[in-house]
N, CA, C and O atoms as CSV, one atom per row, in Angstrom:
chain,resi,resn,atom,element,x,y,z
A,1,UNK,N,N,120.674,9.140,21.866
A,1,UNK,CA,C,121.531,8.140,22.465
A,1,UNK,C,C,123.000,8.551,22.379
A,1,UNK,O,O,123.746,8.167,23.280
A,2,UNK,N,N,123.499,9.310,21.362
A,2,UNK,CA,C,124.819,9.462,20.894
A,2,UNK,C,C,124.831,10.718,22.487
A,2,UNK,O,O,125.730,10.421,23.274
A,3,UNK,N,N,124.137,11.711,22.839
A,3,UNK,CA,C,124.761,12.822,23.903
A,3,UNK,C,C,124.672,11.848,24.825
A,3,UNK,O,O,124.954,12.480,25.843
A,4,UNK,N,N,124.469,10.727,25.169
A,4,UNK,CA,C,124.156,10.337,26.308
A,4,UNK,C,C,125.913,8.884,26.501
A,4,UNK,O,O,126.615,8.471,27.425
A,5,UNK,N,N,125.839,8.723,25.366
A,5,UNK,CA,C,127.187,7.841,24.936
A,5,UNK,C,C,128.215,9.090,25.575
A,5,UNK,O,O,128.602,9.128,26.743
A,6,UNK,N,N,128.554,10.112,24.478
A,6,UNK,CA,C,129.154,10.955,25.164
A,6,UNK,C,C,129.183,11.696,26.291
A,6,UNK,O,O,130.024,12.580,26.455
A,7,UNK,N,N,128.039,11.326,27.386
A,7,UNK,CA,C,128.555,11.739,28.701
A,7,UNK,C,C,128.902,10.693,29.671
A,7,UNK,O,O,129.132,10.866,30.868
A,8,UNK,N,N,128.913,9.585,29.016
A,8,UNK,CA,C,129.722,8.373,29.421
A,8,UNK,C,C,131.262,8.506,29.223
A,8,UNK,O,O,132.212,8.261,29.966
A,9,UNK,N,N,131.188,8.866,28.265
A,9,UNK,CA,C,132.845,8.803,27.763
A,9,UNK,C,C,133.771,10.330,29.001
A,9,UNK,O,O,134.796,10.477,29.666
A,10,UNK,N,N,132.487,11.121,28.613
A,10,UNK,CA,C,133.426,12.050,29.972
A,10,UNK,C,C,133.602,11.682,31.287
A,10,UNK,O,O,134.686,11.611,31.866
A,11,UNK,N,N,132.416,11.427,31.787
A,11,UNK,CA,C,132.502,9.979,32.538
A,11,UNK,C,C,133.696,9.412,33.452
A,11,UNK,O,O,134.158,9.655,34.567
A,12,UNK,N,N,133.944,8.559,32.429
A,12,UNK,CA,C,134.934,7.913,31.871
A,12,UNK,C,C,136.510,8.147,32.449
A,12,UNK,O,O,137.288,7.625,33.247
A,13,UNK,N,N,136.436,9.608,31.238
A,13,UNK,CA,C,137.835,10.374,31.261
A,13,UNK,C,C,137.630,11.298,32.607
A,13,UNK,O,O,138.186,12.395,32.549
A,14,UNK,N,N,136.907,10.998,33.808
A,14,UNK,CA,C,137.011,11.707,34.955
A,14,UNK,C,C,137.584,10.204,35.497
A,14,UNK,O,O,138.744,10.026,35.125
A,15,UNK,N,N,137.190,9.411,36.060
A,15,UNK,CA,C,137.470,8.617,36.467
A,15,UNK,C,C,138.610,7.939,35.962
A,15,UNK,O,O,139.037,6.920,36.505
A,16,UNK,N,N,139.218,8.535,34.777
A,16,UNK,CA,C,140.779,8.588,34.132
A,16,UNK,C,C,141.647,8.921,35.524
A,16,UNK,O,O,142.424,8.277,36.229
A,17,UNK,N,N,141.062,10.356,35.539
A,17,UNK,CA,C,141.675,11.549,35.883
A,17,UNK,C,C,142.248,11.013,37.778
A,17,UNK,O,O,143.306,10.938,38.402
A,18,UNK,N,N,141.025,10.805,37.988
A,18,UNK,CA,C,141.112,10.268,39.421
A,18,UNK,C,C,141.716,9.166,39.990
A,18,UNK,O,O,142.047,9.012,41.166
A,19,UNK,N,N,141.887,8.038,38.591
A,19,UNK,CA,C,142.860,6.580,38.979
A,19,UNK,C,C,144.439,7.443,38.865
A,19,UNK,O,O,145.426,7.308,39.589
A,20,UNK,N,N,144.256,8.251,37.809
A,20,UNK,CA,C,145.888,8.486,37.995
A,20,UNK,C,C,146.386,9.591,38.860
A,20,UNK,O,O,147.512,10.088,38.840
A,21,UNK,N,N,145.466,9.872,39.555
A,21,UNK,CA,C,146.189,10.892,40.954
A,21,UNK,C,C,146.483,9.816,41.685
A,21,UNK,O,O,147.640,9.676,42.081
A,22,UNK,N,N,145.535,8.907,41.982
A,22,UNK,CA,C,145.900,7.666,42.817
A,22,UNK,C,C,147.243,7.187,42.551
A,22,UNK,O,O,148.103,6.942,43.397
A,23,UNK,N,N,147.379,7.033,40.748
A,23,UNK,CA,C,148.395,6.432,40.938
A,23,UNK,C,C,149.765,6.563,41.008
A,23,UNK,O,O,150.636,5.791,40.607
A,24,UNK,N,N,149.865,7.717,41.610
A,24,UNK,CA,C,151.297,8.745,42.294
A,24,UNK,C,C,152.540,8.618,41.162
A,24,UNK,O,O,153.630,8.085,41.372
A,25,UNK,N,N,152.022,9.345,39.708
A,25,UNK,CA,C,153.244,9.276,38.544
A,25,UNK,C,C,153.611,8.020,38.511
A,25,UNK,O,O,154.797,7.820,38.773
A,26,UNK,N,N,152.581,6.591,38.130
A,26,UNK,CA,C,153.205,5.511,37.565
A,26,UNK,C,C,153.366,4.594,38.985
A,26,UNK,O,O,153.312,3.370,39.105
A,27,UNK,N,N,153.532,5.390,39.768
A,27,UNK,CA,C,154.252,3.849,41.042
A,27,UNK,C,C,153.054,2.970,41.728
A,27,UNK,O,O,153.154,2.042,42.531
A,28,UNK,N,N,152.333,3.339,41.370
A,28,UNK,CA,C,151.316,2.520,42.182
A,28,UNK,C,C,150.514,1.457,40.708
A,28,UNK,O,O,150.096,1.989,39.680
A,29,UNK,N,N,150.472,0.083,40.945
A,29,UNK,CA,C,150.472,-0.307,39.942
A,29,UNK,C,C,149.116,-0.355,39.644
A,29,UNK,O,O,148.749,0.106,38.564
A,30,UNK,N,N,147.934,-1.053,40.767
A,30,UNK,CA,C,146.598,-0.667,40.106
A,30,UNK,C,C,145.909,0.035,39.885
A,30,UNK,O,O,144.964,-0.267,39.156
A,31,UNK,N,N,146.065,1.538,40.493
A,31,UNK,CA,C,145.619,2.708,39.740
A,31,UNK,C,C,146.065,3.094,38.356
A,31,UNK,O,O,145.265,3.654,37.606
A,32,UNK,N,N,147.308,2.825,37.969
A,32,UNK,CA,C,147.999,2.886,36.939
A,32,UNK,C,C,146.990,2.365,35.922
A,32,UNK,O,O,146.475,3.109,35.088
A,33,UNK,N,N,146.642,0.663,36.048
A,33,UNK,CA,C,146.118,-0.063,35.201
A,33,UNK,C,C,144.591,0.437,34.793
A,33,UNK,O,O,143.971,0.470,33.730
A,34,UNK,N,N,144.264,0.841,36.278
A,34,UNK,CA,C,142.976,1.681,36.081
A,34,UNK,C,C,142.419,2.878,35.200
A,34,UNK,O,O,141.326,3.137,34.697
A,35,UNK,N,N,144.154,3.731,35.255
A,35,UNK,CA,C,144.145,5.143,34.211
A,35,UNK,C,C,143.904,4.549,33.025
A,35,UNK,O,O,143.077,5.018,32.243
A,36,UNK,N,N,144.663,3.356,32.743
A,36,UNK,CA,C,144.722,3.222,30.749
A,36,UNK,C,C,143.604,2.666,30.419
A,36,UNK,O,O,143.016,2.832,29.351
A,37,UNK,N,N,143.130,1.710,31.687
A,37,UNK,CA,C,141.603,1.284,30.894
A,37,UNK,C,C,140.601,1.968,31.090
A,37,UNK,O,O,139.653,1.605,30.394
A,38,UNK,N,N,140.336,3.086,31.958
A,38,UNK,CA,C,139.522,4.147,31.730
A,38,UNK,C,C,139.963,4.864,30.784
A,38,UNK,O,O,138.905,4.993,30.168
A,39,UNK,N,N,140.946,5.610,30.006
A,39,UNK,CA,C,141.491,6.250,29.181
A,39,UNK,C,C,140.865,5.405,28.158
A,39,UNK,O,O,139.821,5.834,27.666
A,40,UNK,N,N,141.324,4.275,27.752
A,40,UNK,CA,C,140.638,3.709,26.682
A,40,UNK,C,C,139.493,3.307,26.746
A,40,UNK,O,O,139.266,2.914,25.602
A,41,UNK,N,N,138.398,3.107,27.486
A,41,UNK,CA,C,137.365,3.422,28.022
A,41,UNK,C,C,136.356,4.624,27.065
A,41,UNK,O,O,135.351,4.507,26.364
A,42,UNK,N,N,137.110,5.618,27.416
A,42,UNK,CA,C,136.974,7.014,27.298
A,42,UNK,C,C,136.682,7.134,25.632
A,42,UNK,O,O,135.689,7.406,24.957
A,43,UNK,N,N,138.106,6.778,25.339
A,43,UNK,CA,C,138.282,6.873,23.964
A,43,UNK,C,C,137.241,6.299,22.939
A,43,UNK,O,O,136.822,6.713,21.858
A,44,UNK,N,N,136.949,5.029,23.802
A,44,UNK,CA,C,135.967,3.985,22.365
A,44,UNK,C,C,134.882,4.591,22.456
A,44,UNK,O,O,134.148,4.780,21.486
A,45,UNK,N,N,134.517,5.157,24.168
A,45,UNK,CA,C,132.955,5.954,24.293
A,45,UNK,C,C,132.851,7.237,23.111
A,45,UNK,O,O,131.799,7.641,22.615
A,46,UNK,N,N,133.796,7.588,22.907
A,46,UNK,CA,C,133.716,9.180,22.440
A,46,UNK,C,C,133.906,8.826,20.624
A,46,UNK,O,O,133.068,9.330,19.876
A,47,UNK,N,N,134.774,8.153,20.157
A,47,UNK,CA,C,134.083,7.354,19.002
A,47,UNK,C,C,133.211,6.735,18.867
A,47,UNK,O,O,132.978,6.674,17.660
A,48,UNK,N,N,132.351,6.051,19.558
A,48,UNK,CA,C,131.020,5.680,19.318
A,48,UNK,C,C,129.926,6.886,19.068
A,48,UNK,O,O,129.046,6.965,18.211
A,49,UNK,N,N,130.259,7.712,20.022
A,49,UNK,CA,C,129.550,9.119,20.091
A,49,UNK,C,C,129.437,10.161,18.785
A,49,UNK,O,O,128.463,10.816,18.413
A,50,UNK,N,N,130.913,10.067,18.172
A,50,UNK,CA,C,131.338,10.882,16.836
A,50,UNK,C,C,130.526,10.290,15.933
A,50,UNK,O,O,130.209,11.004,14.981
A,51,UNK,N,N,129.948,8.798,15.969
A,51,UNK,CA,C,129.333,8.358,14.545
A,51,UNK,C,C,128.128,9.422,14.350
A,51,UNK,O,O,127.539,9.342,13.272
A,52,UNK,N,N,127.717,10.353,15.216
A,52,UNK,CA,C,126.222,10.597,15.325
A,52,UNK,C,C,126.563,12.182,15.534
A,52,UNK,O,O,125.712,12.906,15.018
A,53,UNK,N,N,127.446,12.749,16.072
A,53,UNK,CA,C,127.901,14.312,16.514
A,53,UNK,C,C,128.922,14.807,15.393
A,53,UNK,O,O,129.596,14.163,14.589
A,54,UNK,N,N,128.811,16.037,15.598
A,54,UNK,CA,C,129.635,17.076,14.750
A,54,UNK,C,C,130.964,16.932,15.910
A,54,UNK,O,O,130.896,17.111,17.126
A,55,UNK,N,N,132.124,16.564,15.117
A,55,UNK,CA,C,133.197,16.399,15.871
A,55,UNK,C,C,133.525,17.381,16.629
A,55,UNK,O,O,133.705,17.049,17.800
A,56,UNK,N,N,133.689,18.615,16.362
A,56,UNK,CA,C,133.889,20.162,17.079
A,56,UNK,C,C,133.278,20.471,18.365
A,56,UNK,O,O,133.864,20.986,19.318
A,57,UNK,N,N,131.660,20.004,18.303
A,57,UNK,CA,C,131.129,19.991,19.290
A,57,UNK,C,C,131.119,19.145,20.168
A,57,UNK,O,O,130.810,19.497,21.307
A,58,UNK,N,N,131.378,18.098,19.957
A,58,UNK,CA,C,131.120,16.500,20.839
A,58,UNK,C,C,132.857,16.814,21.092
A,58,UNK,O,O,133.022,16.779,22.311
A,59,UNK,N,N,133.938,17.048,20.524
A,59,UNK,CA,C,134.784,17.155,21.389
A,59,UNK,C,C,135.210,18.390,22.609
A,59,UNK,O,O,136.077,18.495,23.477
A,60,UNK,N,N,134.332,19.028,22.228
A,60,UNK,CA,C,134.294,20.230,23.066
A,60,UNK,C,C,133.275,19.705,24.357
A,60,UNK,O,O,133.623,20.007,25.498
A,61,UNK,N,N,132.399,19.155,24.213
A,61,UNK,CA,C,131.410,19.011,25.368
A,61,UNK,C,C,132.460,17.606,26.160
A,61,UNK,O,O,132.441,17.333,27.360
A,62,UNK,N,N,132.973,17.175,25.509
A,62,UNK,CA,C,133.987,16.125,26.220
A,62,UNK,C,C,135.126,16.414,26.810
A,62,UNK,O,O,135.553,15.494,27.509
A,63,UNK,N,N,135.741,17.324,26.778
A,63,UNK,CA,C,136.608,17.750,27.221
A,63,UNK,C,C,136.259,18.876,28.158
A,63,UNK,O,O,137.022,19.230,29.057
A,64,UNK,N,N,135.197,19.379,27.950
A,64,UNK,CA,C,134.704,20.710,29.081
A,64,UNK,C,C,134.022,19.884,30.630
A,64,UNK,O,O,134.129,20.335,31.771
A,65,UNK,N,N,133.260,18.453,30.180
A,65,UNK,CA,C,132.857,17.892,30.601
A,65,UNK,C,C,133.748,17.754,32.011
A,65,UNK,O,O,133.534,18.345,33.070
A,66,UNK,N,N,134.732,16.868,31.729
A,66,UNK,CA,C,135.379,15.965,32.005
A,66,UNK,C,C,136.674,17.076,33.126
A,66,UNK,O,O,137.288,16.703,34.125
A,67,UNK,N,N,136.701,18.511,32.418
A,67,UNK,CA,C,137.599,19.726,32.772
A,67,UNK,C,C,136.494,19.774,34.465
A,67,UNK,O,O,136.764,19.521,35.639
A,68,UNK,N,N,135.670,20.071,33.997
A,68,UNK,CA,C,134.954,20.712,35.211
A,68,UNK,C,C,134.634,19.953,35.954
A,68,UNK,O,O,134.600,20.182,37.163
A,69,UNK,N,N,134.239,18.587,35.291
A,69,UNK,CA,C,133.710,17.198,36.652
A,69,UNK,C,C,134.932,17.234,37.352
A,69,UNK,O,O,134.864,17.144,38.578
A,70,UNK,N,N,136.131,17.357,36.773
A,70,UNK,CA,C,137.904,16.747,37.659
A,70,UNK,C,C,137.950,17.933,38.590
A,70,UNK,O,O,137.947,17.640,39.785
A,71,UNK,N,N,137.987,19.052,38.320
A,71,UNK,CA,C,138.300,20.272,39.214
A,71,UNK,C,C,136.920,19.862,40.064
A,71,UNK,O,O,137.187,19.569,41.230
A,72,UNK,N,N,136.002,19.809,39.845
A,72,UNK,CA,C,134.795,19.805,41.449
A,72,UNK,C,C,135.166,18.577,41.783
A,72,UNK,O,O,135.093,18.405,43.000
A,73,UNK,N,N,135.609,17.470,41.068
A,73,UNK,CA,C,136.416,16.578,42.484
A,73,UNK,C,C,137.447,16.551,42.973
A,73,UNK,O,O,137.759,15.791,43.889
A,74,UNK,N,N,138.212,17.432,42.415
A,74,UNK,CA,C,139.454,17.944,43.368
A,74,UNK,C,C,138.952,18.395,44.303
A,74,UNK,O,O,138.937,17.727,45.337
A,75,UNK,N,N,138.310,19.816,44.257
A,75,UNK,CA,C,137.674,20.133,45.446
A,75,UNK,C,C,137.465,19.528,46.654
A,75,UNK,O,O,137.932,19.529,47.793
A,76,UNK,N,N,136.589,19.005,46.003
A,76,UNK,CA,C,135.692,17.727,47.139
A,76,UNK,C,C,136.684,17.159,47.903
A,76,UNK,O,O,136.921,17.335,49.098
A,77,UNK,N,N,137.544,16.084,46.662
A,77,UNK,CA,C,138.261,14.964,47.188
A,77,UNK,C,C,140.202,15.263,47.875
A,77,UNK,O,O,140.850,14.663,48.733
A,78,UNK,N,N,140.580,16.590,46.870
A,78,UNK,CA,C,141.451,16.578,47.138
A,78,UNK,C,C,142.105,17.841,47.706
A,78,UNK,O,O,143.235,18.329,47.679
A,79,UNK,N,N,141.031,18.132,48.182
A,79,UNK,CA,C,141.407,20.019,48.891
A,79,UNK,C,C,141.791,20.962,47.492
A,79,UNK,O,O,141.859,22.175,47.694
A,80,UNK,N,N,141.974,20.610,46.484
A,80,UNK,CA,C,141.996,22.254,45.015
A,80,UNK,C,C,141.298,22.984,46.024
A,80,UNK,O,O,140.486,22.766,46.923
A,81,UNK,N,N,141.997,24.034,45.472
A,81,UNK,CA,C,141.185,25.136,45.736
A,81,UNK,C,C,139.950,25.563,45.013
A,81,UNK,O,O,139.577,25.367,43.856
A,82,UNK,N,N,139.173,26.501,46.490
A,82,UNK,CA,C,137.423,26.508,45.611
A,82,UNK,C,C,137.391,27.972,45.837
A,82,UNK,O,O,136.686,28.304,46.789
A,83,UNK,N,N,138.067,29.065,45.103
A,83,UNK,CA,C,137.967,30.047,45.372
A,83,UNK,C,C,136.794,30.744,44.481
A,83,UNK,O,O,136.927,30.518,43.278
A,84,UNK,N,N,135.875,31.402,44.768
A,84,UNK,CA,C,134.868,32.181,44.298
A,84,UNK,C,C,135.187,32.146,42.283
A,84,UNK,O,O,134.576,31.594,41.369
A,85,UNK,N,N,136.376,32.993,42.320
A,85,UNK,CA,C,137.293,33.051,40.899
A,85,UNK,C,C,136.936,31.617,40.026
A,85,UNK,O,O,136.368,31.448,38.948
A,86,UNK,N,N,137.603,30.576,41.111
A,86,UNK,CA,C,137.466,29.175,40.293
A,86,UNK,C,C,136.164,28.562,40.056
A,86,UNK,O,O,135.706,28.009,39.057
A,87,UNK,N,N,135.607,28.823,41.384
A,87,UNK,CA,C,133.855,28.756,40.845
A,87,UNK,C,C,133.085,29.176,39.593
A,87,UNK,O,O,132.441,28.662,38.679
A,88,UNK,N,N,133.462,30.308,39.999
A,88,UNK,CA,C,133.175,31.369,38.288
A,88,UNK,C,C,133.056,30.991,37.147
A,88,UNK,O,O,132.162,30.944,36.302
A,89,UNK,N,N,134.745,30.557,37.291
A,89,UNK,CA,C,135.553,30.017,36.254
A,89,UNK,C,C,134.691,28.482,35.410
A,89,UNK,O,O,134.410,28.374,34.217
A,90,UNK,N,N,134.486,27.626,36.356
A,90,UNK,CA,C,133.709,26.192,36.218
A,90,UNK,C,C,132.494,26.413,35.516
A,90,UNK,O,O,132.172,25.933,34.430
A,91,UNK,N,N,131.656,27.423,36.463
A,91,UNK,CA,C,130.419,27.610,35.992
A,91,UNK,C,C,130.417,27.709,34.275
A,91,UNK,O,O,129.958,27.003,33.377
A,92,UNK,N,N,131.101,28.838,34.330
A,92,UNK,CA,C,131.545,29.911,32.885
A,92,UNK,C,C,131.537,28.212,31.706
A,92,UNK,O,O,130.949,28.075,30.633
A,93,UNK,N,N,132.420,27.168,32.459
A,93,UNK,CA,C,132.715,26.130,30.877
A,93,UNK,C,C,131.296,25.523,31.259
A,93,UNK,O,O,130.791,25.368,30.148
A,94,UNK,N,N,130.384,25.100,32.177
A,94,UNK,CA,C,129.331,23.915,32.130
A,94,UNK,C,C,128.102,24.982,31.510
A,94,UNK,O,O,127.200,24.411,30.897
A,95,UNK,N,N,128.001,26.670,31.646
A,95,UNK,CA,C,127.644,27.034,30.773
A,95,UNK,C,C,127.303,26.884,29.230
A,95,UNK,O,O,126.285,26.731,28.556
A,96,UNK,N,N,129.254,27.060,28.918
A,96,UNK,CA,C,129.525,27.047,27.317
A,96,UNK,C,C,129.191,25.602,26.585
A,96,UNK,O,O,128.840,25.470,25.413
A,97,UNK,N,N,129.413,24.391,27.706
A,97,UNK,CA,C,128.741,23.394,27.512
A,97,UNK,C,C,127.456,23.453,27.265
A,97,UNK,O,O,127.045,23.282,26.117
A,98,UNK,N,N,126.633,23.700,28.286
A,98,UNK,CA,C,125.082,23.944,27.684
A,98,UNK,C,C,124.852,24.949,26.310
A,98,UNK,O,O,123.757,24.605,25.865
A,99,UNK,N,N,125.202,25.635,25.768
A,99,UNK,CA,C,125.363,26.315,25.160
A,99,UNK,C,C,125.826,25.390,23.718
A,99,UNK,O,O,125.292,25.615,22.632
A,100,UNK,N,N,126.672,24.554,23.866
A,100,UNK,CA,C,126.924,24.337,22.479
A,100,UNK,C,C,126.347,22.813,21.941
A,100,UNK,O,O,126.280,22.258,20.844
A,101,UNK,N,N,125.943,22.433,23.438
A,101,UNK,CA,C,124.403,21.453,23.091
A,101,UNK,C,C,122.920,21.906,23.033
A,101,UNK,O,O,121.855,21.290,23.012
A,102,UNK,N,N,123.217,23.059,23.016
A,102,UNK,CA,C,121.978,24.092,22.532
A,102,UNK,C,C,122.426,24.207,20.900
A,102,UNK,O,O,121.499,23.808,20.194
A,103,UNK,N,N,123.081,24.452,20.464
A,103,UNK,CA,C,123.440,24.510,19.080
A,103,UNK,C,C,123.751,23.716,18.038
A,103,UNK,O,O,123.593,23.928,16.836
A,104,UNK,N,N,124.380,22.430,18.807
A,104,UNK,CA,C,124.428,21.650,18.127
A,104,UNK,C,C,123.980,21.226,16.773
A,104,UNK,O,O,124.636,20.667,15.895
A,105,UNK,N,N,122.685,21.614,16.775
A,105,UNK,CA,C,121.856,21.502,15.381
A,105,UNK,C,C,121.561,22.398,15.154
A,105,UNK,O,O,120.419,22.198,14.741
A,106,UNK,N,N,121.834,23.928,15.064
A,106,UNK,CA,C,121.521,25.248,14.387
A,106,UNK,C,C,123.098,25.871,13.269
A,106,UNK,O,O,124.156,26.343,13.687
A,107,UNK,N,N,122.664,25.616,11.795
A,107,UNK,CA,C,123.460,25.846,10.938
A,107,UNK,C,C,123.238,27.097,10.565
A,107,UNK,O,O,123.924,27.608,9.680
């Protein structure tokens, strides 16, 4: 339940990411409101998550998460660039992600 909390919380902190492009540096007021309560959102998800994860890892899969969901919706949503390189690049962290929820429990 706790990996599954934490892919809420990345989640989350994508849909951070995306109220505050909306909300053009502060001027737009309900995207604005949208960033902090997804941000805090984010936050309570990913402490709920820590009661049960090795902090190192659960903040790493949260932040890689959340890195690579925002760049493939730039893509999508906001023309980023999708150059082969950056592809690569994406793959390479949802990899290291799988990878360190492969390990998670090997001491």
């Amino acid at each position: 339940m706790a990996w599954l909390i934490l892919l809420a919380a990345a989640l989350v902190d994508i849909a951070m990411a995306v109220a505050l492009k909306y909300a053009e540096g502060w001027t737009r007021f309900w995207p604005s409101v949208a960033g902090l309560v997804f941000a805090n959102g984010a936050i309570v998800l990913l402490t709920i998550a820590l009661r049960q994860l090795p902090v190192g890892t659960a903040f790493a899969i949260f932040t890689g998460v959340g890195a690579a969901g925002i760049a493939l919706i730039g893509m999508v949503t906001f023309g980023d660039s999708a150059s082969p390189l950056r592809l690569l690049l994406i793959a390479t962290i949802i990899a290291c992600i799988a990878g360190l929820k492969w390990t998670a429990g090997v001491r």
